[in-house]
N, C-alpha and C positions, 0 to 999 in steps of 0.2 A: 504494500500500500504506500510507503514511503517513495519506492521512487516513480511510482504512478502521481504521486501528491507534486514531487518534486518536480516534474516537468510541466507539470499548470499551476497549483496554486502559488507553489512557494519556490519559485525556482531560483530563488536566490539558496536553496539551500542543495540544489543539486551537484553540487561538488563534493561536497560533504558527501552525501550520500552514495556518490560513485564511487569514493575511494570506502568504506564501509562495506560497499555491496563488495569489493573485488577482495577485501581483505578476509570478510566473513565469507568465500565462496559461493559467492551467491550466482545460480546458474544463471550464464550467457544469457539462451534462449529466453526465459524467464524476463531478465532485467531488459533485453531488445524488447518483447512486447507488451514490454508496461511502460516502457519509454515512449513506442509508437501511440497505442493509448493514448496516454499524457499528452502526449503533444499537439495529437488529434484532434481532444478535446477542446486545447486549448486555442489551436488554430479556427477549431467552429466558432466559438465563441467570440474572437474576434471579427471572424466574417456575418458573422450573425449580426454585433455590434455596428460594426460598417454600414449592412446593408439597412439596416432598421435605420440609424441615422442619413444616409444619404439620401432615405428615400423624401426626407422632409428639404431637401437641399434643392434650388434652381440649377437646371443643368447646365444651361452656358454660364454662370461665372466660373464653375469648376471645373467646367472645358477648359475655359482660357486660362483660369490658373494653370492646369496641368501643361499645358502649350507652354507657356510663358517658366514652367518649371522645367520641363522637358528641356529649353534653349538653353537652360541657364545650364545643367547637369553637360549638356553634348557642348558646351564653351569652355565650362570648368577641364573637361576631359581633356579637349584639345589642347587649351592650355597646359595641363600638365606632362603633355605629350610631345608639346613644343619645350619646352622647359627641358626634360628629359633628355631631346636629342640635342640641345643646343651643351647642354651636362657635360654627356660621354662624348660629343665630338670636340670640350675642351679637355678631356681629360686623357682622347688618343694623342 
């Protein structure tokens, strides 16, 4: 139950709990699908979350957010992309 708990509710403690499960022999198989579980859970939860809330949301502003976030991510990239080769071709 711990490390089912540990990958949704309290995942701040799943470290803990990893090194526990692997010290106390606790089966592989076992600890993979209560991990999967866990995490399951926890990822419905936030898509459930998401979709309940967006559904009260106008859809063109958060188009154009997303656009407008979209440019900024594939600018930041380049940039650091350009940055990079300008790097290594000071440092050949």
């Amino acid at each position: 139950m711990s490390v089912l708990l540990s990958r949704s509710l309290v995942s701040v403690l799943s470290s803990a709990v990893n090194l526990v499960a692997g010290a106390g022999g606790y089966r592989l198989l076992a600890f993979v699908a209560f991990g999967i579980v866990g995490r399951l859970a926890w990822v419905s939860a936030y898509l459930g979350l998401g979709y309940v809330a967006a559904s009260g949301l106008e859809r063109e502003p958060v188009a154009d957010f997303l656009r407008s976030l979209t440019g900024l991510l594939v600018a930041l990239a380049l940039l650091g992309g350009a940055r990079f080769a300008v790097r290594r071709r000071r440092l050949a």
